[in-house]
N, C-alpha and C positions, 0 to 999 in steps of 0.2 A: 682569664676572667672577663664575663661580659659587664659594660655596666650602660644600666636601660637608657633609655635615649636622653628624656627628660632630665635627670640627673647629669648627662654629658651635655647638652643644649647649657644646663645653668653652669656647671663649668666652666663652659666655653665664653660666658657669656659674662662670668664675673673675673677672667682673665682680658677679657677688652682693651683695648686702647683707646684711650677719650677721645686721642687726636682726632685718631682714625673715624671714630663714632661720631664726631661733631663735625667734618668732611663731608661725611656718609649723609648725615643731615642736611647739610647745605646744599648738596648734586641733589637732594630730591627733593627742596625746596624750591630751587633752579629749574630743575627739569616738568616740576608741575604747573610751574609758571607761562611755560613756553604752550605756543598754540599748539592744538590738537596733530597735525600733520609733522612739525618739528619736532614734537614731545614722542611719536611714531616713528622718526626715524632715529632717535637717542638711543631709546627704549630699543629698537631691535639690534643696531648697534652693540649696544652693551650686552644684546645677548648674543653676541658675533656670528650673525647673520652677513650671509658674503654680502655683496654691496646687485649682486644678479638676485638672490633671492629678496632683498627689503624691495628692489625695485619693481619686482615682481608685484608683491602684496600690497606698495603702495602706487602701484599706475604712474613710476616714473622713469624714466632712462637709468641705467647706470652711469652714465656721465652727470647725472643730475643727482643723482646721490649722492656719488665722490663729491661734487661742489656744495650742496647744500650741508653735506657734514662734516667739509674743512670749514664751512662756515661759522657751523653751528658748534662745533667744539671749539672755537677762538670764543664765541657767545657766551658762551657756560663757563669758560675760564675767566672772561673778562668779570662774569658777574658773581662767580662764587670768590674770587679778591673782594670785590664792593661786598659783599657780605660779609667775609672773613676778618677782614679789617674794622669793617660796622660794629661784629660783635667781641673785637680786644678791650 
């Protein structure tokens, strides 16, 4: 049995997890905070872009990508706690 997409989307979507959903909130509160160049390397990141291709597209070394996004993942950690804990 098929069943149409829309109908599986609301499904899907009224089995949620809050937790998860209010996380999910915060990383992309976090991450549109961050300046345009950081917020580009997150962004291709999370779409697991090897660390040769972001540096590619963003005119950096790959040694400077691996540094800038062990950086920037301690960044986004440190601040989605300061929010997390803001909003108990």
């Amino acid at each position: 049995q098929t069943v149409p997409l829309e109908e599986n989307e609301i499904a899907h979507e009224s089995q949620g997890d809050t937790e998860t959903d209010e996380r999910l909130a915060v990383l992309q509160k976090v991450i549109a905070a961050l300046p345009p160049l950081d917020r580009g390397l997150v962004l291709l990141y999370l779409e697991e872009h090897s660390y040769r291709e972001i540096a590619a597209v963003l005119g950096l070394s790959e040694t400077n990508v691996a540094t800038k996004l062990h950086r920037l993942k301690l960044r986004v950690r440190e601040e989605m706690l300061k929010l997390t804990k803001t909003n108990l």
